[in-house]
C-alpha positions in Angstrom: -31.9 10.4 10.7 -29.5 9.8 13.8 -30.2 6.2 16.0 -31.8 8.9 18.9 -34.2 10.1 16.4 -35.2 6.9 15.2 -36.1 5.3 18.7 -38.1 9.2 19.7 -40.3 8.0 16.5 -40.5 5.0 17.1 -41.5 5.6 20.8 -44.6 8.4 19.5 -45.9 5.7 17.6 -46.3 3.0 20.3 -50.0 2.4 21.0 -51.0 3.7 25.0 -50.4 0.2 26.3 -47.2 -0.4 24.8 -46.2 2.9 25.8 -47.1 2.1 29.7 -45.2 -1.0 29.1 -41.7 1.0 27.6 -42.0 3.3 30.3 -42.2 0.5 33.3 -39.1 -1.1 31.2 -37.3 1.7 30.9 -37.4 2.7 34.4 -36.5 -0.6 35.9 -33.3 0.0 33.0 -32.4 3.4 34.4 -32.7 2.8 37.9 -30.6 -0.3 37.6 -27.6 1.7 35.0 -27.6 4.1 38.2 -27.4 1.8 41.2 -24.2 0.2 39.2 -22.5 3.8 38.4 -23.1 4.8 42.1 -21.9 1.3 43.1 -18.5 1.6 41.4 -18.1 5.0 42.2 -18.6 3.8 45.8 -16.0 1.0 45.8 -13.4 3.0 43.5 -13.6 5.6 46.2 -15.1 8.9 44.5 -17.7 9.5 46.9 -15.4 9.3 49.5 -14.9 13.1 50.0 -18.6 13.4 50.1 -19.2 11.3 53.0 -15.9 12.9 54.9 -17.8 16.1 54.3 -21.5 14.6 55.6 -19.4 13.3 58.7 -17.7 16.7 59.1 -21.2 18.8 59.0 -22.4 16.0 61.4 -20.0 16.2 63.8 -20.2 19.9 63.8 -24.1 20.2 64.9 -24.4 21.3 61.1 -27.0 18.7 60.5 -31.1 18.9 61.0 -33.1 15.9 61.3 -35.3 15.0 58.8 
């Protein structure tokens, strides 16, 4: 049984308050292993071509507000 399917069994046998408690966790774990990918892909410079092509759009009346 690989590590992945070990935690899924482990997870389907957490009572319904446990369970509420894992999935608070594990969002506050996700959201913060994104914010630091998108952080260092900000400061390394990979989403640099992104924003040149949001500024692009903008300046070319491509853009609708929200």
């Amino acid at each position: 049984m690989s590590k992945i399917e070990e935690i899924e069994d482990a997870i389907r046998q957490l009572p319904s308050t446990e369970l509420s408690l894992f999935r608070e966790w594990f969002a506050r774990f996700d959201a913060g292993k994104w914010e630091n990918k998108f952080e260092s892909d900000a400061i390394s410079g990979r989403l640099d071509s992104l924003a040149d092509e949001a500024l692009a759009d903008f300046r070319a009346g491509r853009c609708t507000d929200l």
